[in-house]
C-alpha positions as CSV (number, residue, x, y, z in Angstrom):
1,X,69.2,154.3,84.9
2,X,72.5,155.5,84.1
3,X,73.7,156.1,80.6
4,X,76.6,153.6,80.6
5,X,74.4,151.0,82.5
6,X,71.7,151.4,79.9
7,X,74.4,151.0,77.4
8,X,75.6,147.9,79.3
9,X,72.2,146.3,79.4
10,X,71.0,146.7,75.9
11,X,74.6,145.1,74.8
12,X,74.0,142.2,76.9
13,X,70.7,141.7,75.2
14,X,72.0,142.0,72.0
15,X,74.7,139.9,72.4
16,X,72.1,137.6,73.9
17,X,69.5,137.7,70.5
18,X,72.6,137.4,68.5
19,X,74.0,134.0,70.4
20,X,70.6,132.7,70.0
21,X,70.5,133.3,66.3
22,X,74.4,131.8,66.5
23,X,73.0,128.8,68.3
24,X,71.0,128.1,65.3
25,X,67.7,129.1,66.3
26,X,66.2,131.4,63.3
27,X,64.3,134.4,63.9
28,X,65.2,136.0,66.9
29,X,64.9,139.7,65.9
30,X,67.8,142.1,67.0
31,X,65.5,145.2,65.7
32,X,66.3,148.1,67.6
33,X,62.6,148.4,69.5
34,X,63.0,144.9,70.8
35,X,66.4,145.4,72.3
36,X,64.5,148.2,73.8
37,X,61.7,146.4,75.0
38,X,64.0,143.6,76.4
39,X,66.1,146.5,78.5
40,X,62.9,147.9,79.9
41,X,61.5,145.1,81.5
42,X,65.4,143.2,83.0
43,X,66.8,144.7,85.9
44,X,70.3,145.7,85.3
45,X,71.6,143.5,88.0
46,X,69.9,140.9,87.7
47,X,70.7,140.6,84.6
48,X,74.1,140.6,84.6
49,X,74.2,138.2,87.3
50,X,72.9,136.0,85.4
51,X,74.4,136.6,82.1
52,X,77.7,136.0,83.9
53,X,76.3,132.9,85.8
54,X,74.9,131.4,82.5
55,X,78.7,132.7,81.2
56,X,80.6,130.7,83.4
57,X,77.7,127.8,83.4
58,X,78.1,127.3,79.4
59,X,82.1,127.4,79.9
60,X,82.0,124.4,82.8
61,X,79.6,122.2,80.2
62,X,81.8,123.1,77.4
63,X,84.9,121.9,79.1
64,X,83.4,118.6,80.0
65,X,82.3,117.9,76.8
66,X,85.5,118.8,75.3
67,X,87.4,116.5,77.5
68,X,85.0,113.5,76.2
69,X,85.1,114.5,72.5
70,X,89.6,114.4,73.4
71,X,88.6,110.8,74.3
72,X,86.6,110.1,71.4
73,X,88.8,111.4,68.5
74,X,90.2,109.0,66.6
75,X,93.3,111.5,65.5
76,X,96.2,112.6,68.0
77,X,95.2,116.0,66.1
78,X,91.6,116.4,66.8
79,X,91.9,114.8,70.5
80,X,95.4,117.5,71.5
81,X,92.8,120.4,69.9
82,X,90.0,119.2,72.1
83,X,92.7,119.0,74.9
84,X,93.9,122.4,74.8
85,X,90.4,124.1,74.5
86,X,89.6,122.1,78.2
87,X,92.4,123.5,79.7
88,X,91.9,126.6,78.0
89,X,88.4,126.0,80.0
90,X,89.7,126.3,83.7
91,X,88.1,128.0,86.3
92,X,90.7,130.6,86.2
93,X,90.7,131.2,82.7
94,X,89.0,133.8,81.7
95,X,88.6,134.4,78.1
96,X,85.0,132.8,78.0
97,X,83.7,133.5,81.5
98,X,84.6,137.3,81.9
99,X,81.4,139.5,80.4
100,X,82.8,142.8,80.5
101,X,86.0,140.7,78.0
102,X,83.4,139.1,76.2
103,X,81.4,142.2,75.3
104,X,84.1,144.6,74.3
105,X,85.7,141.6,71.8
106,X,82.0,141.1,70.3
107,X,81.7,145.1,70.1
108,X,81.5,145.3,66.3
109,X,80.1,141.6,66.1
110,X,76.8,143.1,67.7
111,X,76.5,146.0,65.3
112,X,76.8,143.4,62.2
113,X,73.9,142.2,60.4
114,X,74.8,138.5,60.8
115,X,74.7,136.9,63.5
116,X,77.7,134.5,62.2
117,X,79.8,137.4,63.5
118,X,79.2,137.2,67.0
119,X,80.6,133.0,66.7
120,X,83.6,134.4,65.1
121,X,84.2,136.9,67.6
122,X,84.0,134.0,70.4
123,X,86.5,131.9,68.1
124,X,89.1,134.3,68.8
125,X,88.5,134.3,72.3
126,X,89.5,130.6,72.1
127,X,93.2,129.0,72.2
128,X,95.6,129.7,68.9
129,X,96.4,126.5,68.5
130,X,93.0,125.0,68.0
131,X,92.2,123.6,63.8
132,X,89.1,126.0,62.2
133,X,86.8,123.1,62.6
134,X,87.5,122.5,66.1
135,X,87.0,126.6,66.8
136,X,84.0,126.8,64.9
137,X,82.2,123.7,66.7
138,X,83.5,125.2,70.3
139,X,82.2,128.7,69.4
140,X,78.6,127.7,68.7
141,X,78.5,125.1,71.2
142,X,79.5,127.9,73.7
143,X,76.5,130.2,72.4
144,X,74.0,127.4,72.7
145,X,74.9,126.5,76.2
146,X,74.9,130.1,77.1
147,X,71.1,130.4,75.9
148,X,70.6,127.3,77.3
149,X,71.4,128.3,80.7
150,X,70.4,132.0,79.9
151,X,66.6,130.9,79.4
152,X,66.4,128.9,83.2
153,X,66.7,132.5,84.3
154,X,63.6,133.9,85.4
155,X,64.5,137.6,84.5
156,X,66.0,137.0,80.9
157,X,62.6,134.6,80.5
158,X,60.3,137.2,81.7
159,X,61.5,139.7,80.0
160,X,61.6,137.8,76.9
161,X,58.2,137.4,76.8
162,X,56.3,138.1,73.6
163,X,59.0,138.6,71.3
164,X,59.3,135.2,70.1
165,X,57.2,133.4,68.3
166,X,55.8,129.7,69.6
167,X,58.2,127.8,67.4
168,X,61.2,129.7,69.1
169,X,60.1,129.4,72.6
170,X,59.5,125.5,72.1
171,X,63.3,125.2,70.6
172,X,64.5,127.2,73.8
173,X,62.3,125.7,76.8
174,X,63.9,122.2,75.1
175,X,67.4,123.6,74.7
176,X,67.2,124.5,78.3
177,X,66.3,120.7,79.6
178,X,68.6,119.2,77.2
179,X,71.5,120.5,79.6
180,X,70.1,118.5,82.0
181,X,70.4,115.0,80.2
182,X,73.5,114.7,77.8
183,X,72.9,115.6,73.9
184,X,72.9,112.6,71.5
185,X,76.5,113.4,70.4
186,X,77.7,113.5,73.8
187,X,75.8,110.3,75.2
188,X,77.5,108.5,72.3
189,X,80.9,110.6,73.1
190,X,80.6,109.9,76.9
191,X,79.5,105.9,76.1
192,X,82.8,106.1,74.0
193,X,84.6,107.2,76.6
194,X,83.2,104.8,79.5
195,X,84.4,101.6,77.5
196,X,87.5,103.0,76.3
197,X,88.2,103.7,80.2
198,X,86.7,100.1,81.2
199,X,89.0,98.1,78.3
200,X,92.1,100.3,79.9
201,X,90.9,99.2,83.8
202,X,90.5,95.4,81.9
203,X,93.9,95.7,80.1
204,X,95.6,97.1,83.3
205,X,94.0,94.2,85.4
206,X,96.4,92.0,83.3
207,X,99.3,90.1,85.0
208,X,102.3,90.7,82.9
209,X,103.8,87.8,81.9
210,X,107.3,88.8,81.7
211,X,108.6,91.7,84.1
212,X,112.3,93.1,83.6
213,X,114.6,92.5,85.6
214,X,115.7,94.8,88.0
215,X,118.8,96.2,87.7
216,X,122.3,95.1,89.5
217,X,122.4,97.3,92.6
218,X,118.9,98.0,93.3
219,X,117.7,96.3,96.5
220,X,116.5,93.0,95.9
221,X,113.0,92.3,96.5
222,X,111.1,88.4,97.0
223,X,109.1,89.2,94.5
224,X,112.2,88.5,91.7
225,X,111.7,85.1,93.5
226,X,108.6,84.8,90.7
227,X,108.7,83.2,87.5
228,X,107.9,86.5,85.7
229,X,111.4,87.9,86.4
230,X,113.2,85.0,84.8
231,X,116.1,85.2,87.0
232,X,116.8,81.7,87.0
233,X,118.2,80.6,83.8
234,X,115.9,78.2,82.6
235,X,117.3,75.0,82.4
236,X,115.2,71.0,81.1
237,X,115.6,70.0,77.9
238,X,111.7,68.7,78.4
239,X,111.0,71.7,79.0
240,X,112.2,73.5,76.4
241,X,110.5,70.9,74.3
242,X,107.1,71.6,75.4
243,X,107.7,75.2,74.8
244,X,108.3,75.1,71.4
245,X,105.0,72.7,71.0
246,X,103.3,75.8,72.6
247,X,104.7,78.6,70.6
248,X,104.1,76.4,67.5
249,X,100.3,75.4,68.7
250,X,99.4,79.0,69.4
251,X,101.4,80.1,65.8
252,X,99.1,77.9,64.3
253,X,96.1,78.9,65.1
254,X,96.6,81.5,62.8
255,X,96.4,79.5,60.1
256,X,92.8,78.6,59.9
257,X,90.5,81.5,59.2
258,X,87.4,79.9,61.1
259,X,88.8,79.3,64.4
260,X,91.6,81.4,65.3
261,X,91.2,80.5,69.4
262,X,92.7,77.9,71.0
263,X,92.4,76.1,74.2
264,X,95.4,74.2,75.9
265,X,95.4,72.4,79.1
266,X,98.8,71.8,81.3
267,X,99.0,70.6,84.7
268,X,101.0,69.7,87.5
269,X,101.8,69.5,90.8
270,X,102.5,72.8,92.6
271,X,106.7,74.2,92.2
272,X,106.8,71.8,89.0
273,X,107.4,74.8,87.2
274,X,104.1,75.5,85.4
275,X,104.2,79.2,85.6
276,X,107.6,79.4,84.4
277,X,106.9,77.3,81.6
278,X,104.3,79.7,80.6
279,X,106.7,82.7,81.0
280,X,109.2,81.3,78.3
281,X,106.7,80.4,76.0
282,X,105.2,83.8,76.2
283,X,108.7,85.7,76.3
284,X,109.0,83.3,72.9
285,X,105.7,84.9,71.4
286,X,106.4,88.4,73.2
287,X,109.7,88.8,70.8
288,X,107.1,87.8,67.7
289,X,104.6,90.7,68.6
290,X,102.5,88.6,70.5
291,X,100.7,90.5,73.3
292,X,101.1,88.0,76.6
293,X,99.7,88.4,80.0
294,X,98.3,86.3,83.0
295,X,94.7,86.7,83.8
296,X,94.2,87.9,87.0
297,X,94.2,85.5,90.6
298,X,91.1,84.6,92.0
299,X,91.3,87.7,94.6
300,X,92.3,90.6,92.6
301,X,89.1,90.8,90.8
302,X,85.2,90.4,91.7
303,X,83.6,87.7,89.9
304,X,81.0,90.5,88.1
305,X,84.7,92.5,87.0
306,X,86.0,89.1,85.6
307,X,82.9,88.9,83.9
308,X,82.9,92.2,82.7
309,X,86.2,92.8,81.8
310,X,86.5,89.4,79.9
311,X,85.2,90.5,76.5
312,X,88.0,92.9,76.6
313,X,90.1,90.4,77.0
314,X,89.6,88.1,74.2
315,X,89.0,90.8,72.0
316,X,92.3,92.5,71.3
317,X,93.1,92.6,67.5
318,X,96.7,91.9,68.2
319,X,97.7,88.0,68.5
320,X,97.5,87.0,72.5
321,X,98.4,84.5,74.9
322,X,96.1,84.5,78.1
323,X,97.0,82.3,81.1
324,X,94.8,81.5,83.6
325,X,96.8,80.2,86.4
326,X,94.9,78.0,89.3
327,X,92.5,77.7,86.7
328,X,91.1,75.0,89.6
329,X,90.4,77.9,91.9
330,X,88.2,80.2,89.6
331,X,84.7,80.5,90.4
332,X,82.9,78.5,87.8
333,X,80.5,81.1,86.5
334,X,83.8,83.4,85.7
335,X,85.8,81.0,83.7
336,X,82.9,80.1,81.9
337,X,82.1,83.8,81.3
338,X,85.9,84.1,80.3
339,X,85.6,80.7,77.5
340,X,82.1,82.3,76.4
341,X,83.5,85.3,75.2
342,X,86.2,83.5,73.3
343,X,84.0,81.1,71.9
344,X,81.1,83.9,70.4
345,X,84.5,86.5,69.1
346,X,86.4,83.8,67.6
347,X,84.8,84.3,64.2
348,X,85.3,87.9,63.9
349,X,89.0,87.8,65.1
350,X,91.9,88.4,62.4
351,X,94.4,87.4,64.7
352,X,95.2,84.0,67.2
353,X,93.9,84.0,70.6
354,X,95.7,81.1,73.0
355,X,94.2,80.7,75.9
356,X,96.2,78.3,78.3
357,X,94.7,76.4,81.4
358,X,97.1,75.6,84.2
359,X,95.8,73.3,86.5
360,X,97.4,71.5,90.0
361,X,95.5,68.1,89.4
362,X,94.8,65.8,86.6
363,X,91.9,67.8,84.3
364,X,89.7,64.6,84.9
365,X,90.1,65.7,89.0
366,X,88.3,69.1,88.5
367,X,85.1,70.6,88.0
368,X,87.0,72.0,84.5
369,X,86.6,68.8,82.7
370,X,82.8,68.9,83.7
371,X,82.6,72.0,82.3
372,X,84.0,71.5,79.1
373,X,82.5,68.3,78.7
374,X,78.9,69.6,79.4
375,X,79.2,73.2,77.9
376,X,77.6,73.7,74.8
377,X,79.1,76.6,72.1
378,X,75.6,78.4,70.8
379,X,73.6,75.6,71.8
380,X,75.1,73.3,69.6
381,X,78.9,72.6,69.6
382,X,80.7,71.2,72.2
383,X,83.3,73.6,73.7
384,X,86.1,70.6,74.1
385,X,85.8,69.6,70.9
386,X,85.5,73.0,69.1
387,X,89.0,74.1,71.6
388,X,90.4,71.6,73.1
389,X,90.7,69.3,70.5
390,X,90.9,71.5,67.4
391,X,94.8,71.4,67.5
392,X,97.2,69.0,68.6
393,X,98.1,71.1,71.8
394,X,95.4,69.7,73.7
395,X,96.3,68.4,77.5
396,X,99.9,67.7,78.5
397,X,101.7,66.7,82.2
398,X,104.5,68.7,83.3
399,X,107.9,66.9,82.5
400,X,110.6,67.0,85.0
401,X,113.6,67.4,85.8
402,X,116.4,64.6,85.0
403,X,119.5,63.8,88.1
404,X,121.7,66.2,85.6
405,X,118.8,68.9,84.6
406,X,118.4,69.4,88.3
407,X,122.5,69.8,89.6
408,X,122.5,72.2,86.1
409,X,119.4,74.1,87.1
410,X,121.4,74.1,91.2
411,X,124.4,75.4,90.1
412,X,122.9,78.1,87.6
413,X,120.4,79.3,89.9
414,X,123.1,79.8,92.8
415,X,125.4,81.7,90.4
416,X,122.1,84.4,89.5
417,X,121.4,84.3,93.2
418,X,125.5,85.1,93.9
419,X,125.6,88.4,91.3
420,X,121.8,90.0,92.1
421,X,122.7,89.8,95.6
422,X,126.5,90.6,95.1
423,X,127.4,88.0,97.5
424,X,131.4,88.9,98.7
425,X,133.3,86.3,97.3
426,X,134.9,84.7,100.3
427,X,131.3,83.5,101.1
428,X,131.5,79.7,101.1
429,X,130.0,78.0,98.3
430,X,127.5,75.6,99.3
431,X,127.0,72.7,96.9
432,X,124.7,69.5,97.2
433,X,125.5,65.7,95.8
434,X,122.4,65.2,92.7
435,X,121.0,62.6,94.8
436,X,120.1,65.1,97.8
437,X,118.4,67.9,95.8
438,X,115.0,68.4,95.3
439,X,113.0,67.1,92.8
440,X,110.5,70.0,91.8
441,X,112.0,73.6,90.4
442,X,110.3,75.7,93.0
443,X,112.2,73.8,96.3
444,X,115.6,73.6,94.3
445,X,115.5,77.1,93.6
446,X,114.8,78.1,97.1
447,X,117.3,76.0,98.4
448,X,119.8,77.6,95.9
449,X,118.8,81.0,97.0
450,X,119.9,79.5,100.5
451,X,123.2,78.0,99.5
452,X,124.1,80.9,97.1
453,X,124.9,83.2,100.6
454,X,126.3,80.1,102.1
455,X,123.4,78.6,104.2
456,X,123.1,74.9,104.2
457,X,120.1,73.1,105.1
C-alpha cells in the first residue's frame, strides 16, 4: 500500500477510536499497535467509502434532529442556533460531510491525548453564530452518529474485532440500532413538535371572526357580502343591546375562579342576522385582547379532526370566544367532543372561555337540547346546569328590526355598497317606502346591494 494511503487509513481510524471515546464510550484505546492492527485488516477503500457514507449519514440525522430541537426550544435564541446549524446541514454543505476537510481540521486533534480535542475540532467546523452549548451538544452528537453508522459497516466491524472489550461492543451494537428508532430526547423533541404542528393545523382551522376590509379600489369580491367583513354599518338598537349582554356575560365569566367557561344559546331564523351579531360582539372583545374565531362548518373538517383538534381549542390561555355556527347541523358526536373538552379544562383555565351556540330553530326543536339535557359532566353534573345556566346569558331569540331600524339599515347599507363599488354618481338612486322592505337583515341587504347600482326589484 502506498505511503500516503497508509497514512490516510491509519488517520481515519484514529479519528474513528477518538470519535468513539468523544461519543462517550470509555476505553477505546488509540495505542499506536491497535491503530495498526485496525489498518491491516480494513481495505483502504472500503474504508473510506464508508467512513464518508457514515460521514454524510451522521450529518442527514443530525440536521433532522436539529430542526426538531428548533421546534422545541422554548427561547427565540436556542431555536435561531438550532436553525442555523440545519441549514448549515444541507446536502451541499460541506464542512461535516467532506473527509479529506474533516481530517486535515482534526490533524492535531488526533495527535492529542484527549479525545475532548477531536469534539472541539468538529465545533469549529460548525456555523459561527451558534451559542458554546449549542456547539458542544452538535459536536458530540455528530461523533456519536458517525460511530453509530460507522459500526453497521461490515469492514470497520470486522476489523474492529478483538480490540474492545464486551462492555464496549454491547454500548456500540446498541448505539447502532438506536439510529433506527428515535433516542428518548428526540421522541419527546419530535412528540413536541407533532402537537405544536397539530395546535397550529387546529388554530388555523379557525374561522376568523372579523376579517378587514379590503381596501377602496381592489376588486370587489361576494365574499365582503359576509358578516365577517362588517361592511354594513351595523344598525338596531336591539341589537346593540344584546351585544353588550354578550360582551358583559363572557367578561364575567372571569370572575369566578371555578368555572371560567360559559355556554350561551342564540337563535333565529336564517338572514335574521345571527352571525353578524356574533361579529360585533367579538370585534367588542377582540379590541379587549380577547382571541375570537368561528369554529369551523360542518364540511371543512372530518368529524375525527373536530374531535381532535377540539382540545386545542378550548385550551388557549388567552380569553376566547368560540362560535359554533349551525350548531343544528354538527354531527352529534363532534359537538359533544367539542363541550367535553371544555367541560374537563374548565378548572385548570386562568382565563374565560365563551362558547356561543347559534341555532336556526327554537333549542327545544333540536337534538341540542337533548343533549344538554341528558349529558352528564364526569358522571355527575349536568352540562345545562353547570353552562347554560351558570350565568344569566343563557338562551335568547333574535330581536329584529323596527319600520325605522330597517329604512336606517337600507339607506346605510346602499351608501357602503355606493363607495366599495365606486358607483359614478349619476347612477340613479333607488330608494324603497319602509312598508316594502324586507323584514330580515340578510334580504334588505341584498336588495340594497341591488338598488345601490340602481337596480330595482
Amino acid at each position: 500500500m502506498p505511503e500516503d494511503a497508509t497514512t490516510t487509513l491509519r488517520q481515519m481510524v484514529t479519528f474513528a477510536l477518538k470519535a468513539l471515546g468523544a461519543a462517550g464510550v470509555p476505553g477505546a484505546s488509540v495505542a499506536e499497535e491497535a491503530v495498526d492492527m485496525v489498518a491491516k485488516r480494513l481495505d483502504a477503500r472500503r474504508a473510506e467509502a464508508a467512513l464518508r457514507q457514515a460521514l454524510n449519514a451522521a450529518a442527514d440525522r443530525l440536521r433532522q434532529e436539529a430542526y426538531i430541537l428548533a421546534d422545541m426550544a422554548s427561547d427565540p435564541q436556542t431555536r435561531q442556533a438550532w436553525q442555523w446549524l440545519a441549514q448549515a446541514l444541507a446536502p451541499d454543505q460541506l464542512p461535516l460531510r467532506d473527509l479529506p476537510s474533516l481530517l486535515e481540521a482534526a490533524h492535531d486533534a488526533l495527535d492529542a491525548a484527549d479525545a475532548t480535542a477531536l469534539v472541539h475540532a468538529v465545533q469549529k467546523q460548525l456555523p459561527t453564530p451558534l451559542p458554546s452549548e449549542v456547539r458542544a451538544q452538535a459536536a458530540r452528537r455528530y461523533l456519536e452518529l458517525v460511530w453509530a453508522y460507522l459500526w453497521r459497516e461490515p469492514a470497520w466491524r470486522n476489523a474492529l474485532q478483538g480490540l474492545f472489550t464486551r462492555e464496549i461492543y454491547e454500548q456500540l451494537q446498541n448505539l447502532s440500532k438506536a439510529i433506527e428508532r428515535l433516542p428518548l430526547v428526540t421522541a419527546k423533541a419530535v412528540l413536541k413538535a407533532w402537537e405544536d404542528q397539530e395546535a397550529r393545523n387546529a388554530w388555523e382551522a379557525l374561522k376568523p371572526a372579523v376579517v378587514p376590509a379590503r381596501p377602496v379600489g381592489s376588486d370587489f369580491i361576494f365574499h365582503e357580502l359576509k358578516a365577517q367583513y362588517r361592511l354594513i354599518p351595523y344598525r338596531g338598537r336591539e341589537f346593540f343591546k344584546l351585544r353588550d349582554r354578550l360582551v358583559a356575560w363572557a367578561q364575567s365569566l372571569a370572575e369566578d375562579p371555578e368555572q371560567r367557561v360559559g355556554l350561551a344559546w342564540l337563535y333565529g331564523p336564517g338572514g335574521a342576522g345571527k352571525t353578524r351579531l356574533l361579529v360585533e360582539t367579538a370585534a367588542a372583545l377582540q379590541g379587549q385582547g380577547w382571541q375570537v374565531a368561528f369554529v369551523p362548518e360542518p364540511g371543512d373538517l372530518t368529524p375525527e379532526k373536530w374531535r381532535t383538534y377540539a382540545r386545542y381549542w378550548v385550551s388557549a390561555p388567552q380569553p376566547t370566544l368560540l362560535v359554533v355556527d349551525y350548531a343544528e347541523s354538527r354531527p352529534e358526536d363532534a359537538l359533544l367532543a367539542l363541550l367535553n373538552e371544555a367541560v374537563t379544562q374548565a378548572k385548570d383555565r386562568t382565563a374565560p372561555l365563551a362558547l356561543v351556540l347559534l341555532t336556526r330553530p327554537r333549542p327545544e326543536e333540536t337534538t341540542l337540547e337533548l343533549i344538554l339535557r341528558e349529558w352528564r359532566t364526569k358522571g355527575t353534573e349536568d352540562l345545562r346546569s353547570r353552562l347554560l345556566q351558570k350565568r344569566k346569558m343563557k338562551r335568547a331569540p333574535l330581536p329584529s328590526l323596527g319600520n325605522d331600524e330597517r329604512q336606517d339599515l337600507f339607506q346605510a347599507a346602499v351608501d357602503a355598497f355606493r363607495a366599495r363599488l365606486q358607483v359614478p354618481d349619476e347612477t340613479p338612486r333607488v330608494t324603497y317606502e319602509e312598508e316594502a322592505l324586507p323584514r330580515r337583515p340578510l334580504a334588505l341587504v341584498l336588495l340594497a346591494f341591488l338598488a345601490a347600482q340602481g337596480h330595482r326589484l
